[in-house]
N, C-alpha and C positions, 0 to 999 in steps of 0.2 A: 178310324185309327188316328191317333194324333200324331202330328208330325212334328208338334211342340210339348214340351212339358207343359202344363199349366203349375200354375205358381202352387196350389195347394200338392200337385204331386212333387213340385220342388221341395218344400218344406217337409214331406214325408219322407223324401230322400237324404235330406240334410240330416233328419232326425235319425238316421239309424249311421250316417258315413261321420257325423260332428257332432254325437249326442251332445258332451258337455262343452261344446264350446258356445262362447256368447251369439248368440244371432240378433236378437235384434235388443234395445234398448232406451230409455229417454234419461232424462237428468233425477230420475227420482227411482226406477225400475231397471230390472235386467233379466233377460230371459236368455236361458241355452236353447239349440235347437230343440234338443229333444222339448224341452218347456212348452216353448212358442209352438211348436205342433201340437202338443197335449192340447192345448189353452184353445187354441181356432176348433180343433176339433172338437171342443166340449160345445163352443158357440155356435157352430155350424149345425149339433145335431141338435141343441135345444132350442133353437132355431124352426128346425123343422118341426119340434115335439110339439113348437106351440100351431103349428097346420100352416107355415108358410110351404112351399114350393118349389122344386127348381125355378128359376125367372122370373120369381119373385121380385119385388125390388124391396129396400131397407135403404133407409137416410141414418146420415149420421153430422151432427151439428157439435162442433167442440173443437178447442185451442188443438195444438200443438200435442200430442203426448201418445205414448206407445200403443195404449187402445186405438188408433190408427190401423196396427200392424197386424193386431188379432183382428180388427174390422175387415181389412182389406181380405187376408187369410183365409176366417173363416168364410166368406161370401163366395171364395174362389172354389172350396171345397165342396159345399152344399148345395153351389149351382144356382146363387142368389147372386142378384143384382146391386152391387154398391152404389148408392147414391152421396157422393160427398157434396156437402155442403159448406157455402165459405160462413167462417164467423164474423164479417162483418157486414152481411146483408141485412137488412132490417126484416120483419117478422112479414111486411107483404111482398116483400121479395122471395125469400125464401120460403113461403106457402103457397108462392106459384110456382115451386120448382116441385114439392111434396105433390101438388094436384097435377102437373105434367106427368109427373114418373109414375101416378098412382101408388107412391110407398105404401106398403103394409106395416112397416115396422120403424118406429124410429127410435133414434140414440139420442141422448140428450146430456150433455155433460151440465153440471150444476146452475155456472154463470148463465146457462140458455134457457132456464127454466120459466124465468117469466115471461122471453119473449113469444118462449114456445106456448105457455099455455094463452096467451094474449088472445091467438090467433088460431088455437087448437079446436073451439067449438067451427070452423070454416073446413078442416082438413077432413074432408070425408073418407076417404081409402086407408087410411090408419087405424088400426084395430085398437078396441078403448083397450084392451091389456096385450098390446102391443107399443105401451108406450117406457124404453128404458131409461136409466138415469146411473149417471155416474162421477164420481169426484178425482179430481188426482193434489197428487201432494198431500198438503194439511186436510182438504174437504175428503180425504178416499176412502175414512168411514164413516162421511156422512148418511144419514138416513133418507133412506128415495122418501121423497113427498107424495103425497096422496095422488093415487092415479097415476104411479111410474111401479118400475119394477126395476127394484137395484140390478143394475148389469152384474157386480157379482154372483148375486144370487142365482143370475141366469147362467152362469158360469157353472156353477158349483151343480146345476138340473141336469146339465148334461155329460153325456158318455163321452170318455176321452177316445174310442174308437176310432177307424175313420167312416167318416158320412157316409151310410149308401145311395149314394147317388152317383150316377155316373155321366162327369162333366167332360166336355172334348175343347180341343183349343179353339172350336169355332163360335162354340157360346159365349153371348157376353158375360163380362165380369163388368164393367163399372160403366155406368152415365156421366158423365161431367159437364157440368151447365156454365157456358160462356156468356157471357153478352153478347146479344146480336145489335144489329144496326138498326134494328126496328125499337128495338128498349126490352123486347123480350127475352129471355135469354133461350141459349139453343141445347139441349141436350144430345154432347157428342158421345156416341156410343162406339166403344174401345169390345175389342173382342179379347179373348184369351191370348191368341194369337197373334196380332196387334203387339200390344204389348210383351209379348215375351221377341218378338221377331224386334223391336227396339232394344232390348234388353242386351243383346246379345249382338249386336249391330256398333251398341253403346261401348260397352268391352272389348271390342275390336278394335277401335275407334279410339279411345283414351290407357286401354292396354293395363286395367287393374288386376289385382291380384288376388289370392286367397287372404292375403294379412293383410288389406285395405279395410280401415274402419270409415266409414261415408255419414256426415250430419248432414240431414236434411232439416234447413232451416225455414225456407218456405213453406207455405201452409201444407199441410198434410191434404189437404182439399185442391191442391190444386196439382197442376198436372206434371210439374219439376218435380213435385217430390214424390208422386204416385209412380214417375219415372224411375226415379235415381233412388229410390227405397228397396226397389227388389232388383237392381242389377248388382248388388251387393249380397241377397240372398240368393240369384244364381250360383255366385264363386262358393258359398261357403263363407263366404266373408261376412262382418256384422256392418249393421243400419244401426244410428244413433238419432231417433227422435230430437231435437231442441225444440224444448218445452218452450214455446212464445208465447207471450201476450202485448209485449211492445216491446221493440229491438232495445238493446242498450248495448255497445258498440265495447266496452271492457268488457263485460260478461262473457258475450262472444267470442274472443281473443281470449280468453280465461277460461273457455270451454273447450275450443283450439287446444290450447296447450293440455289443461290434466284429462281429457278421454284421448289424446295423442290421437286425435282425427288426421289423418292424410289424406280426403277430400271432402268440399265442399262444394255445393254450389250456390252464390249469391248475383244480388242484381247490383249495380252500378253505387243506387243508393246504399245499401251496406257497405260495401267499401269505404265511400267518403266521410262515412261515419265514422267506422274503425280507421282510418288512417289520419283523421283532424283529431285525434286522440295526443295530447303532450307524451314527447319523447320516454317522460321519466314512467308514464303508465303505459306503454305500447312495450319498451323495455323491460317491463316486470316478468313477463311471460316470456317463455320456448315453444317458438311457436316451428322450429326444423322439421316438427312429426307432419307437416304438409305435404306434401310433396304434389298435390295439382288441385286447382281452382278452375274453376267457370265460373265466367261471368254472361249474362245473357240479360234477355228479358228489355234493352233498352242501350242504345247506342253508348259506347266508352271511349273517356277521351286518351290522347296520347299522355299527357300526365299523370294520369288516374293510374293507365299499365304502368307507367315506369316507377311509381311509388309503390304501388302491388307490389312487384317485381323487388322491390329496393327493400321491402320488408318483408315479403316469405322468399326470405333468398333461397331456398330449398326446393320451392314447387314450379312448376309449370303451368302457365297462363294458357287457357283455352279461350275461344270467345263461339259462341255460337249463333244460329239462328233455328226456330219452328215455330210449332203451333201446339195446342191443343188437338187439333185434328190429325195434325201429319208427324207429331213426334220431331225431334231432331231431322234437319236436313240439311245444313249445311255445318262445316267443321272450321275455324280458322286456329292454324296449331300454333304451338310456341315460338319456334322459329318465324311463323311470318307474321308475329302481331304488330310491325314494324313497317319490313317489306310492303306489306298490305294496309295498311291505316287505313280505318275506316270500311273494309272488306266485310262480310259476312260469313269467309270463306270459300272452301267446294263441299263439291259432294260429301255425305259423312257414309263412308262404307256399307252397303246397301240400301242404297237409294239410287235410283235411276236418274240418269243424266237428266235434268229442270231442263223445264221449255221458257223461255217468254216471247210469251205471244201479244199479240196486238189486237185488237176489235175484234178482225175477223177469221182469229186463229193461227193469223200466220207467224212462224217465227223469226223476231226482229234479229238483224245483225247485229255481232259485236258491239258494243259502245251505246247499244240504241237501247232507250228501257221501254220494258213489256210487264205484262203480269205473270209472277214469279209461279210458274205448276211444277208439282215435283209428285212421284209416286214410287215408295217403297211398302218394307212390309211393315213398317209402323201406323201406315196409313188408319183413319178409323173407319168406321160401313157407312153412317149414315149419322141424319141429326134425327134424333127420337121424333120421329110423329109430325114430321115435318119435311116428307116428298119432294118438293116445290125445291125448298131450299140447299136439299143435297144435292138434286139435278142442278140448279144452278151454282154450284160450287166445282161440279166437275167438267173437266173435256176430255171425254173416254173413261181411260183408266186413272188421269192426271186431274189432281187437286189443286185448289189455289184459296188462300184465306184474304185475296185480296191486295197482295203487296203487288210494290210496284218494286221493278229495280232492272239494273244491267250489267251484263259480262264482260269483263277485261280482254284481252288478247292473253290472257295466259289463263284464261278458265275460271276467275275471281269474282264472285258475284257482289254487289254494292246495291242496297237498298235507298229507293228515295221517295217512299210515298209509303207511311203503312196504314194497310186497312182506310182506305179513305181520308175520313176525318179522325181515327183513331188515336185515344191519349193513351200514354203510357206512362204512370204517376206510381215512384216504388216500384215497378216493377208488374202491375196490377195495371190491365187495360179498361180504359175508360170510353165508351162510346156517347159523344155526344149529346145523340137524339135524346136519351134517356134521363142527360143531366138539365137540356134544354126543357122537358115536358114539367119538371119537379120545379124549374126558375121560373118558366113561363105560366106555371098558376098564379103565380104572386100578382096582388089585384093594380100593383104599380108598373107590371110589366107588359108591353104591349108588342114586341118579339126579342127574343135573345140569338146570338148563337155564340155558342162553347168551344173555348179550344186548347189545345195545349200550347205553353210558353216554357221559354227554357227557363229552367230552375237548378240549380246547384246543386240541391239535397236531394229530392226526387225524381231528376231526369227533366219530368214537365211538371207545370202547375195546372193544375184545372182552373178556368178562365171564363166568365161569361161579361159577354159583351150585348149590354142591353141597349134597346129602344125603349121610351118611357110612354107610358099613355100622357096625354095632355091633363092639365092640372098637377104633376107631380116634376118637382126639380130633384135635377141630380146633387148629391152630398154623401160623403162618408159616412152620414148616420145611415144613410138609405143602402147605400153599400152593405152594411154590416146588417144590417136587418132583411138583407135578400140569403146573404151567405147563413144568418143565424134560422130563416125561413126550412132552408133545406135541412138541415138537421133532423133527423130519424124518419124522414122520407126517403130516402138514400143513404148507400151506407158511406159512410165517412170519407173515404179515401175519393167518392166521386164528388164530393161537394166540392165548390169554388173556394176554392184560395185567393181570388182577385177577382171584384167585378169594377167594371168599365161602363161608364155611358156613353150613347153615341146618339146624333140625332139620325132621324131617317134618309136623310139624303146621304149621309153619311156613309152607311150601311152599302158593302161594293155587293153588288148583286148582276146574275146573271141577265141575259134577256129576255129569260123565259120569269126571272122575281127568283130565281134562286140566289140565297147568301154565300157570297163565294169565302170562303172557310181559309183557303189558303192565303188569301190577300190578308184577312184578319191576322194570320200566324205573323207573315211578313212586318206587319204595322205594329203590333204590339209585343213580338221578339226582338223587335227593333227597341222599342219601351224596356225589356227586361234588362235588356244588355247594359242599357243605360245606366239604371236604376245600380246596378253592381259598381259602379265607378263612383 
């Protein structure tokens, strides 16, 4: 028996209590409930007609756009496995995410087509007429190419019924592939339950309503918006896809204002975008229909809140912290983004009081930093097929993604070490190891290490600081020819923005030959700071 809705019996509920009201949405399309339920449920059974599964898995690769919302939907219904995929992975990145999860089925929006077929004679568990294709906007009645099957048409095979299958809140619904610290990524598995136990934890917590319209402007693949997507289809209230493909900071503000969004959630970066906007175009728009923001995903400064603040004079600044694995766990509310500078908040309404512990588990006093564990019901089970690494993630019933951080005397948690060596670039985590392996082929490079530097526009910059082999001098052309190296080896946002040469003695390293990462931060955030003056 479930003791959660799952999201597909949400949506069959909506359809009969909101038929014609809007549920979900992008910049191009608009679906009433009753719609948006027809729609998943046609995909869900034709889905199954072609022999996938319950537990299945299915990929889906594609911008920003409401196919999103019938992906996520129908997958919840039929008892399949959603596998989102980021679109800015290169084609061997993301066909090791396909051969992890074993997809049987993939989504393929138009832009993906070549990269997808690049690397499609490698993708074995992908069924040959299990390959779909779809356009939005001006491409949406484009012709699927040879070897796809137009997602409408797959639309149009199946019964608007609902799926017979019968899914509980304990089965999974989606995989979502992080980077790990080894360069591989991790597929964190989200149950039904999981996420609707966030959902609703989330509404308690920020207190929305049935007339809250929510833009999810983060990738639909990643785990903000997989979030903040259906805690608006619990109320009854409408999700507003924002169709991306590179921010542009009026448009934004200009979408704000005519869909009369009242929340959003963005990173640091967005912000500074839309607010270094001249008066007289920041001015054009009404942007009052706000009324609350999040900001997450990367440390915000006190100027930043009080410009926020000074321009949706309407809304209410939240600032959070999580994970991908553990959902929302801490809350810092409107009133104390101040009081607290610099806090991460407290507890976000179900979730158990965090530990930070120390080495050997024990937990540090007040003032003293430990590693941050917290366990609620948003928590996820496990990383897909990979034992090892979810035992080492946990103590007991309590998780930890690695952060370092400590408690105030009044219960205030403050972060000061994340993930290790982890960058945080837009808002998009960058590990290291992974950017170090792509630098370190280069036949001039003889070791690197990667870091983040503070940057204005994107929180950090990604940064490698090399050692050279002998026979090669450091120079700007060499610079530029390391940064142009990494291109379509990695996806974008992890390539270097700044490399650095250093000689070997130079390089602070441990006693055991380890590069100590954090002296690099110190040494060349010192250089960044500079550089701005």
């Amino acid at each position: 028996m479930n003791r959660w809705l799952t999201v597909g019996d949400i949506l069959r509920v909506n359809a009969t209590l909101f038929a014609d009201k809007e549920g979900a949405a992008d910049l191009y399309r608009s679906l009433t409930f009753k719609e948006w339920n027809q729609r998943c449920n046609a995909l869900a059974n034709a889905l199954l007609d072609r022999g996938l599964k319950k537990g299945d898995r299915v990929a889906m690769l594609a911008y920003n756009c409401l196919e999103w919302m019938e992906f996520y939907g129908a997958c919840a219904k039929a008892g399949l496995i959603a596998v989102p995929i980021m679109f800015r992975l290169t084609p061997q990145e993301f066909s090791y995410i396909i051969d992890n999860s074993e997809a049987k089925a993939f989504i393929v929006e138009k832009p993906f087509v070549e990269a997808v077929n690049s690397v499609r004679s490698e993708l074995k568990t992908v069924g040959d007429d299990l390959y779909f294709f779809f356009g939005q906007g001006d491409d949406r009645d484009a012709k699927a190419p040879e070897g796809y099957t137009h997602l409408e048409d797959l639309f149009a095979s199946g019964s608007t019924d609902e799926p017979p299958v019968k899914v509980i809140d304990e089965d999974i619904w989606i995989i979502m592939y992080t980077s790990g610290t080894t360069g591989r990524p991790k597929g964190v598995v989200r149950t039904h339950e999981s996420l609707a136990g966030k959902y609703w934890t989330n509404i308690a917590a920020m207190g929305y309503t049935r007339d809250d319209r929510g833009l999810l402007v983060m990738p639909m693949c990643h785990i903000n918006s997989v979030f903040y997507s259906f805690v608006f289809t619990c109320l009854g209230a409408t999700a507003v896809v924002y169709n991306m493909v590179s921010f542009d900071p009026e448009h934004m503000i200009k979408t704000l204002a005519e869909y009369k969004i009242t929340f959003t959630s963005l990173v640091p970066t967005h912000y500074i975008m839309m607010l270094a906007l001249p008066d007289e175009v920041k001015n054009k728009y009404d942007v009052s229909c706000v009324k609350k923001l999040l900001i997450s995903s990367a440390p915000a400064r006190r100027d930043l809140k009080l410009a926020i603040m000074d321009y949706f004079k309407n809304s209410e600044l939240y600032e959070a912290y999580g994970s991908t694995e553990a959902g929302l766990v801490t809350l810092l509310l409107p009133h104390e983004q101040f009081d607290k500078l610099g806090s991460i908040g407290r507890e976000i309404p179900g979730t158990d009081l965090i530990k930070l512990l120390d080495e050997n588990g024990n937990e540090v006093p007040v003032g003293e930093v430990g590693e941050l564990y917290s366990r609620g019901p948003a928590l996820f089970s496990e990383y897909w097929k990979m034992p090892e690494e979810t035992k080492a993630a946990f103590r007991g019933d309590y998780f930890s993604a690695g952060d370092m951080a400590y408690k105030d005397e009044d219960g205030y948690y403050y972060l000061v070490d994340r993930k290790k060596n982890m960058i945080i670039t837009g808002g998009e985590n960058v590990y290291p190891s992974e950017v170090e392996d792509c630098v370190g082929s280069h036949p001039a490079v003889k070791d690197v290490a990667v870091i983040g530097i503070p940057d204005e526009k994107w929180g950090e910059a990604v940064t490698a600081v090399v050692i050279l082999h002998e026979g090669y001098e450091p120079s700007d052309e060499l610079a530029a020819e390391i940064r142009e190296y990494t291109k379509g080896k990695i996806a974008g946002y992890k390539r270097p923005k700044h490399v650095f040469f250093i000689s070997e003695e130079e390089m602070p390293r441990t006693g055991t030959g380890k590069i100590l990462h954090r002296v690099l931060r110190e040494r060349y955030g010192h250089w960044a700071e500079a550089a701005k003056k």
